[in-house]
C-alpha positions in Angstrom: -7.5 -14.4 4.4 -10.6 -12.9 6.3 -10.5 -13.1 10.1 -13.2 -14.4 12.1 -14.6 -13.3 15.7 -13.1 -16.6 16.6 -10.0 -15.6 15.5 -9.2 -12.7 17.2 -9.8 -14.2 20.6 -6.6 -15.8 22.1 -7.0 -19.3 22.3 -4.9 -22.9 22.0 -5.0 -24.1 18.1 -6.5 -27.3 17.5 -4.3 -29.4 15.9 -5.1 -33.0 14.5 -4.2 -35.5 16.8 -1.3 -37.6 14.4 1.2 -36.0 12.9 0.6 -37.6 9.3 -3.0 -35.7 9.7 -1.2 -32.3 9.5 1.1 -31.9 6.6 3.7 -33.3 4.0 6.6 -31.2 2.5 6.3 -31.4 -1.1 9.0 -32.1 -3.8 11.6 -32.9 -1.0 14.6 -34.8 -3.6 13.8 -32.4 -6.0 14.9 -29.0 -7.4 11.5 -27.7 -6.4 11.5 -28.6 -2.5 9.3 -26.7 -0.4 10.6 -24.1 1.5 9.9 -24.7 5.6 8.2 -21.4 5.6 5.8 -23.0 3.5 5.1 -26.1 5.6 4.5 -23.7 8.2 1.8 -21.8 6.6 0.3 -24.7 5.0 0.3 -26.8 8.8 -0.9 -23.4 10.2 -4.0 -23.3 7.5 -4.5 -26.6 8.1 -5.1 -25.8 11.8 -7.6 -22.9 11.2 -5.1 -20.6 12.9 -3.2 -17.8 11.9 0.6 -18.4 11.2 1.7 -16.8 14.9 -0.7 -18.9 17.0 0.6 -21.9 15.2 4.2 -21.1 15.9 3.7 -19.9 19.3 1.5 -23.2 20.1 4.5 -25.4 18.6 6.8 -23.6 20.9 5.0 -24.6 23.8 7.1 -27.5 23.9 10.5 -25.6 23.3 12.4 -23.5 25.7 12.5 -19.5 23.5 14.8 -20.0 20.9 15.5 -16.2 21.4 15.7 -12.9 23.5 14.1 -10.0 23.2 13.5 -6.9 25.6 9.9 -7.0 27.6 7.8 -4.4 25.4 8.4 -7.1 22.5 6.1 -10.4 22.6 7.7 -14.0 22.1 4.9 -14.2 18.9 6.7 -10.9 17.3 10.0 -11.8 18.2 9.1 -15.3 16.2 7.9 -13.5 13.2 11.1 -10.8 13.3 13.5 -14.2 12.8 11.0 -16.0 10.3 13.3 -14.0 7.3 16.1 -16.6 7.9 13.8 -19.4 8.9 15.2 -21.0 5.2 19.0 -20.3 5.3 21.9 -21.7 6.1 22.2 -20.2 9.7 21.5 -21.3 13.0 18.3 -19.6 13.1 16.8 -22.0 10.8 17.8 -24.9 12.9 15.7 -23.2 15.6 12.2 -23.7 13.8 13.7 -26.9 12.8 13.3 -28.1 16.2 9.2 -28.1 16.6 9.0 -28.5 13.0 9.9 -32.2 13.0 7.3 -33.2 15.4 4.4 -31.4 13.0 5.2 -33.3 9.5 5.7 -36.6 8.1 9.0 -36.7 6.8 12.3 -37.4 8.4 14.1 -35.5 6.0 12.9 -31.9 7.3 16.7 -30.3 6.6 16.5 -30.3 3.0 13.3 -28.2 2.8 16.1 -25.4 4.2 19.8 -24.5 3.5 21.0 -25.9 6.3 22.8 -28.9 4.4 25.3 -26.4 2.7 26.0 -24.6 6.1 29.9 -24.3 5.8 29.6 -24.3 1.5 28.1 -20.7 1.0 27.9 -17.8 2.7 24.4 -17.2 4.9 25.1 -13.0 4.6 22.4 -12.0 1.7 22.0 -15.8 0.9 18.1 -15.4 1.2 15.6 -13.1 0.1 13.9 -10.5 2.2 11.1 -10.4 0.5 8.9 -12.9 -1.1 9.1 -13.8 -4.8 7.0 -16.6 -7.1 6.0 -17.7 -10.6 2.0 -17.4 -11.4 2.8 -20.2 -13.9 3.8 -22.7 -11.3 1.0 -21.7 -9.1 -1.3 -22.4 -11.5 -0.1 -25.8 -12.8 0.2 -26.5 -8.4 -3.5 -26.7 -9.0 -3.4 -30.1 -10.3 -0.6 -31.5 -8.0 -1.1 -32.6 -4.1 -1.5 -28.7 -3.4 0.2 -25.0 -3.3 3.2 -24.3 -1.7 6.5 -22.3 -2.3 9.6 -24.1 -3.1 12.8 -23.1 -1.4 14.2 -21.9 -5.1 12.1 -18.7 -5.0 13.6 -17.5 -1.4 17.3 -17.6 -3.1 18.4 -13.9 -3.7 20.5 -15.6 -6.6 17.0 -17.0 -8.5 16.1 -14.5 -10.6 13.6 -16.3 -12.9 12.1 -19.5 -12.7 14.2 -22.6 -14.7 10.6 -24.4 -15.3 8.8 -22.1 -17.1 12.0 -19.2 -17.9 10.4 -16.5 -17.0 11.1 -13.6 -14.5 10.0 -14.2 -10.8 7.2 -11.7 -9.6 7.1 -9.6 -6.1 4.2 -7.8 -6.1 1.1 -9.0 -6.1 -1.4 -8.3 -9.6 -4.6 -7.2 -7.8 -3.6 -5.2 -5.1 0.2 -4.3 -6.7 1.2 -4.3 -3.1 4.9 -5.0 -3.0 7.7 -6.2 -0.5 5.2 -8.8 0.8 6.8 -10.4 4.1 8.0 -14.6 3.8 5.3 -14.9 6.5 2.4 -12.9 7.1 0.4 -12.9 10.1 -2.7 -14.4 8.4 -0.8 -15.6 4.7 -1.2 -18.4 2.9 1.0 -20.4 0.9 0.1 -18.9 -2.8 -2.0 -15.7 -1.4 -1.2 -12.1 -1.4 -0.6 -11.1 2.2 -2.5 -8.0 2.1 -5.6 -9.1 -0.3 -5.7 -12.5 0.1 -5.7 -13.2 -3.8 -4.9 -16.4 -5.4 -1.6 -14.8 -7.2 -1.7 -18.1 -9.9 -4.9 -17.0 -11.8 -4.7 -15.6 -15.5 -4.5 -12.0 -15.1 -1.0 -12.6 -13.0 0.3 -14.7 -15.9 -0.4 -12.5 -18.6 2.4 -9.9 -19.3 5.3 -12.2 -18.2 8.6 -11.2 -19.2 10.9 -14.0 -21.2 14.2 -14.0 -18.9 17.5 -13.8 -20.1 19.1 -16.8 -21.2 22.2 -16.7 -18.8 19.9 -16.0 -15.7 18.1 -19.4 -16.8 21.4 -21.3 -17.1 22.5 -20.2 -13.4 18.7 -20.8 -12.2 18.5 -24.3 -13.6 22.0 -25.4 -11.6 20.7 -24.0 -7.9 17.5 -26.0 -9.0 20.1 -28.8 -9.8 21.7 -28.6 -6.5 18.6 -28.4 -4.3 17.9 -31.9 -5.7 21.2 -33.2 -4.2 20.6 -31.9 -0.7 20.6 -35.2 0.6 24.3 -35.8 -0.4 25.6 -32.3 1.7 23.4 -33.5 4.8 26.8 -34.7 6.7 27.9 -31.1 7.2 31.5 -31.9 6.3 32.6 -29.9 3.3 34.3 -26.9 3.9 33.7 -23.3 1.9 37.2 -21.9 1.8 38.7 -25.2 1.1 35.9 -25.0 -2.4 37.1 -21.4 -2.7 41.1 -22.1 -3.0 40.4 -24.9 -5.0 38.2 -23.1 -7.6 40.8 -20.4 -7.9 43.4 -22.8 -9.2 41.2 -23.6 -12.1 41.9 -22.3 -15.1 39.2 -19.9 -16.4 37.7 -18.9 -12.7 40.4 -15.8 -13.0 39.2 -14.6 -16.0 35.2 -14.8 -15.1 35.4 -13.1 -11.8 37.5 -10.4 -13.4 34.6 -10.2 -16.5 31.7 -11.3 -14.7 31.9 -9.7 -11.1 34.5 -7.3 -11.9 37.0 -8.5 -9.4 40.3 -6.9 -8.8 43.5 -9.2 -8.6 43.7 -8.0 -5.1 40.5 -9.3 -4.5 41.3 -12.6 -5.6 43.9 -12.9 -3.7 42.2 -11.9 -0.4 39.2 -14.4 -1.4 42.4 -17.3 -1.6 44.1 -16.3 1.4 41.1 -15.1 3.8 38.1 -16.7 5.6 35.3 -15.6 2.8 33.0 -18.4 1.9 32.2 -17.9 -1.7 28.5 -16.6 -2.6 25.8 -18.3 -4.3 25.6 -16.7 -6.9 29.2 -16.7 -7.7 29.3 -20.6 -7.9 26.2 -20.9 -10.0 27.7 -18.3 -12.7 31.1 -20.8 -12.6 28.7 -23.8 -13.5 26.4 -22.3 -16.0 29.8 -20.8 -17.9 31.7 -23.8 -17.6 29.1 -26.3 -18.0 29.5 -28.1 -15.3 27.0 -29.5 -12.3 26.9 -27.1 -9.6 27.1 -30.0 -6.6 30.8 -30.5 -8.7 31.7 -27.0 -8.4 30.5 -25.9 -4.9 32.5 -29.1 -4.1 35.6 -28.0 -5.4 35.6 -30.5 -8.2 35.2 -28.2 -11.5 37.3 -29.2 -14.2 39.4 -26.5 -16.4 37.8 -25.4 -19.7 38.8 -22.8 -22.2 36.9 -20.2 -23.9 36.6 -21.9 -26.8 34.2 -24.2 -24.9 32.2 -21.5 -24.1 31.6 -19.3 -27.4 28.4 -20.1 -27.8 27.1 -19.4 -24.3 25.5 -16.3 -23.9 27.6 -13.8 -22.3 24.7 -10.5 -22.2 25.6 -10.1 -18.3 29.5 -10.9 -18.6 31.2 -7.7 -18.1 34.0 -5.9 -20.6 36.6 -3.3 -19.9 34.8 -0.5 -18.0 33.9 3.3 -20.1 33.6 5.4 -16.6 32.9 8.3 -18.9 30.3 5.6 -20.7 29.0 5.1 -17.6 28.9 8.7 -16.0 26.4 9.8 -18.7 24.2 6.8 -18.8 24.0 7.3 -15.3 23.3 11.3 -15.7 20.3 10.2 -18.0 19.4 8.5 -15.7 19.3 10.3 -12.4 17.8 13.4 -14.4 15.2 11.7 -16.7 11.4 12.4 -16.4 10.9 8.9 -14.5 12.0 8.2 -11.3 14.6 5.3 -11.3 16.0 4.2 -7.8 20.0 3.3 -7.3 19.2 -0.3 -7.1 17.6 -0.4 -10.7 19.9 2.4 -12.4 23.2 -0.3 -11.2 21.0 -3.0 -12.2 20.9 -1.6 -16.0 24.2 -0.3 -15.9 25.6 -3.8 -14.8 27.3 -1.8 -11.8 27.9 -2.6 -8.2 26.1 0.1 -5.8 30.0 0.3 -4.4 31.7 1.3 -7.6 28.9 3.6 -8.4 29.6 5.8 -4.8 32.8 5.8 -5.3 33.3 7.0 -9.0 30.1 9.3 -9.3 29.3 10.2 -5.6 27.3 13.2 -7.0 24.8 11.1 -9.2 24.1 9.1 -6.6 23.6 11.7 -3.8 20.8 13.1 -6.0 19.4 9.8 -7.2 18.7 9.4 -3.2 17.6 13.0 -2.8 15.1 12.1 -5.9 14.2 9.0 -4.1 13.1 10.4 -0.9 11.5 13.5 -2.6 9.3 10.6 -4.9 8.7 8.9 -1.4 7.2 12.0 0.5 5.1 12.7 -2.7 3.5 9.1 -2.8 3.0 9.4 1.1 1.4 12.5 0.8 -0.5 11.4 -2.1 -1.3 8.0 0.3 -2.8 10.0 3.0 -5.3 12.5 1.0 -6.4 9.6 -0.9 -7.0 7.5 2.7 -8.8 10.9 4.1 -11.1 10.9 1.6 -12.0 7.7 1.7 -12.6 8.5 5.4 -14.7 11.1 4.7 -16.6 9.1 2.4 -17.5 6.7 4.9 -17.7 9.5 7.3 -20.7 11.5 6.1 -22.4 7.6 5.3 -22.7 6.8 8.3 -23.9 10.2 8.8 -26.6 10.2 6.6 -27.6 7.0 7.2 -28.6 8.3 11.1 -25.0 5.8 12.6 -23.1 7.1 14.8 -19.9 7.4 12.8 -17.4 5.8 15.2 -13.6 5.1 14.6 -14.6 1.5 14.2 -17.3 1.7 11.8 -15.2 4.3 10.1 -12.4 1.2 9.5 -14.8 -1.5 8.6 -15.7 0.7 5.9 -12.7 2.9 4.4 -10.1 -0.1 5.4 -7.7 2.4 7.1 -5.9 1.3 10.4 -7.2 2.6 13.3 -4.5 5.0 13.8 -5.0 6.9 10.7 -8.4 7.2 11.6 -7.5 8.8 15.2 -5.7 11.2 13.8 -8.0 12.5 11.6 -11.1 11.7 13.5 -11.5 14.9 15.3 -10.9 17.1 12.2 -13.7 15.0 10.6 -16.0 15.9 13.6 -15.2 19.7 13.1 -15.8 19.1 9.4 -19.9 18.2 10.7 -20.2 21.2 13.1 -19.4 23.5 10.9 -21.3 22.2 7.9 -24.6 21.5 10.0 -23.9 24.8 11.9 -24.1 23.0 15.1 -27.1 21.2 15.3 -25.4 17.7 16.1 -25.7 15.5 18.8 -22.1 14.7 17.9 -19.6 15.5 20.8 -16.8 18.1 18.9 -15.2 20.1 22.6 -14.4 18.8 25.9 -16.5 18.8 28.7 -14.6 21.4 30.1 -14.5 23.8 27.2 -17.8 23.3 26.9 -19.0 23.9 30.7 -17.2 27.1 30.8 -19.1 28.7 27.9 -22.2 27.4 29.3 -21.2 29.7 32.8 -20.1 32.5 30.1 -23.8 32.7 28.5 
C-alpha cells in the first residue's frame, strides 16, 4: 500500500466514532475464523492508518503491555510481539485487551488460540511467517470482505481443507518470501512488500493438489476451530489429554510409525509435564477417524488397523534404512541444486534431530552450501541494486537534476542506506567520466582548499 505525505507525519488516527462503524470478525463459529491479526489490519485500513499508528493509538488507553530497553520504541516493541498475537499464550491476551473495545462481537477469544490454552502446547504452535490460499482470496471477493482466517497461522496447516491445495508463502508478483503476520503498511490479502492483491489468476494457476493425509489432518484443526466456543472455560487440562490418549489402543503404534517415537519417549510424554502438539493430535484423529474436539479432550475411542487400511498412510513412517537414508541424503547435499536442511528432512520424512545425529557430516556441508548460496545471492542482490542506482544516477544527470540520495530512491527503490554507501563512489564515477567539469561536490572542503594553496 502506497504512503501518502499525510502519512508519514505523526499524527492521532481517526477512528469512527461507534464501535460497530469500525469492524466485524468474520466466520467467528466456524472453521474459517478470522485471525485477530486480521481484524487488526482490516480496523487499521479502515482508519486510513498504517497498522503501528493504529495499535499504538489503541494502546493509549492501556498501560505497555511490555518492556523493552530505551533505544527500542513502544510501536516496534508492539510489532516484535504481533508473531504470537494468535496463540495460545499470554501475549495474545495482551492485544486482546484494546481489541474488544474496537469490534462488534463479544466473542473476540475465538478469533485466537487462547480457548485451548492448557490443551496444546504454545512452543512452535503458530507460524512465523505468513501463509494463504489464492483460491479462497478470490472467492472472499464475493463474501462481506478479505481477511485471513486463523487456520493459515497454524504451523500444523499445511494445505487448505476447502479447496485441498497447498498453502502459498511467497507472494506471485514480487516472489518475495517470509512476509511478516503484520507489516507496517499490509493489508489483509496484500503482499507486504508490493502491495498486490495475492487472490488474482496468475497466483492461482500452478497450484499443487496436496496430499491426501495432510487434507484429513487440515480438515479436523478446521473442525476444531468451529468448537472454540465449547473450550472457552479454560478448564481442560493437556497432560491429563496426554495420559489418557496413551492408554488407547493404537496411539502406541502411530507415534512409533508416524513421528518415530522411542518407547522412552512415550513414557517421558506419560510421566512428564509435556502438553501434546497440534499436530500430533490432529494425525490421531485423521488416522482414527475420530473428531479432533473428542481427541484433544481425551475422549478417543480404540480402533484397530483394520479400521484404517484404507486411509492413506504416504507420510506414516516404516522401519528406518540409515544406509537408505545416508545416500538419499548424499544426493542430496551434493546435487547440482541447492536444497536447504529443512527441505532435504522434509523429503526424506526425517527430523532435523535424527539427521545431526546419524550423518553430522551431510549436514555440516548442506549448511556450509547454504551459506555459500546465501553470500552468492547477496552479492548478486547488491550489483543488481548498483546498477539500478546507476541507472537512475546518470538520469538524473542527463536530465540537468541534481542527482540526490533522495531522488536516487524514488527512482531505483533502494533504501536509503544502500544508496549512502554507494553514493560517493557514484560521484567519483561522474568526475572521472566528465574529466571534472561538474558542479557536483566529489572532495571535502578541506581537501580541496589545500590544493587550491598548492597551485
Amino acid at each position: 500500500m502506497a504512503v501518502s505525505e499525510q502519512q508519514k507525519i505523526p499524527m492521532r488516527p481517526i477512528i469512527p466514532s461507534g464501535k460497530f462503524d469500525v469492524v466485524e470478525p468474520n466466520g467467528i463459529g466456524t472453521g474459517l475464523v478470522e485471525a485477530s491479526s486480521s481484524v487488526w489490519k482490516r480496523a487499521a485500513e479502515r482508519a486510513s492508518v498504517s497498522v503501528g499508528d493504529f495499535v499504538r493509538w489503541a494502546f493509549d488507553e492501556y498501560p505497555a503491555p511490555f518492556e523493552y530497553p530505551h533505544r527500542v520504541t513502544g510501536q516496534l516493541a508492539l510489532l516484535r510481539r504481533f508473531r504470537g498475537i494468535d496463540g495460545a499464550k499470554a501475549v495474545a491476551g495482551v492485544y486482546l485487551g484494546p481489541l474488544r473495545s474496537l469490534v462488534a462481537s463479544d466473542h473476540i477469544e475465538a478469533c485466537t488460540f487462547r480457548p485451548f490454552t492448557g490443551l496444546v502446547r504454545g512452543q512452535d504452535l503458530l507460524r512465523r511467517d505468513r501463509a494463504w490460499c489464492p483460491l479462497c482470496l478470490a472467492s472472499m471477493l464475493s463474501g462481506p470482505g478479505a481477511y485471513e482466517p486463523l487456520l493459515w497461522r497454524l504451523r500444523a496447516v499445511t494445505v487448505c481443507p476447502v479447496h485441498e491445495v497447498d498453502l502459498v508463502m511467497s507472494c506471485h508478483a514480487c516472489v518475495a518470501p517470509q512476509q511478516a503476520i503484520i507489516g507496517r503498511f499490509g493489508r489483509a490479502g496484500c503482499c507486504n512488500r508490493c502491495g498486490t492483491w495475492m487472490g488474482t489468476e496468475d497466483a492461482v494457476r500452478g497450484l499443487r493438489r496436496a496430499d491426501e493425509f495432510e487434507v484429513r489432518m487440515s480438515k479436523a484443526i478446521m473442525s476444531l476451530l468451529a468448537r472454540a466456543p465449547e473450550f472457552a472455560d479454560h478448564g481442560h487440562d493437556g497432560r491429563f489429554t496426554m495420559r489418557q490418549l496413551l492408554a488407547v489402543t493404537g496411539v502406541h503404534e502411530l507415534l512409533i510409525s508416524k513421528f518415530g517415537f522411542s518407547r522412552r519417549t512415550i513414557w517421558s510424554y506419560a510421566s512428564g509435564q509435556w502438553l501434546p502438539e497440534l499436530a500430533l493430535l490432529a494425525t490421531i484423529a485423521s488416522v482414527s477417524r475420530q473428531p479432533l474436539h473428542r481427541v484433544i479432550r481425551g475422549q478417543v475411542l480404540p480402533w484397530s488397523s483394520a479400521d484404517t487400511s484404507s486411509i492413506a498412510t504416504s507420510k506414516i513412517r516404516t522401519p528406518r534404512n540409515w544406509e537408505v537414508l545416508e545416500r538419499e541424503l548424499e544426493a542430496l547435499a551434493s546435487g547440482p541444486a541447492y536444497v536447504n536442511l529443512e527441505k532435504a528432512c522434509e523429503r526424506l520424512n526425517l527430523g532435523r534431530t535424527a539427521a545431526k545425529a546419524h550423518f553430522p557430516d551431510l549436514v555440516a556441508r548442506i549448511v556450509q552450501r547454504g551459506k555459500l548460496s546465501r553470500a552468492e545471492s547477496s552479492a548478486a542482490t547488491k550489483r543488481a541494486r548498483l546498477s539500478e542506482m546507476r541507472d537512475a544516477f546518470r538520469l538524473l544527470v542527463a536530465a540537468g537534476v541534481y542527482p540526490s540520495c533522495r531522488k536516487i530512491v524514488k527512482i531505483s527503490g533502494a533504501d536509503f542506506r544502500t544508496v549512502g554507501d554507494g553514493y560517493k563512489k557514484m560521484l567519483d564515477e561522474e568526475w572521472l567520466r566528465v574529466g571534472g567539469e561538474t558542479n557536483l561536490r566529489r572532495r571535502p572542503a578541506s581537501s580541496t582548499s589545500v590544493n587550491r594553496g598548492g597551485s
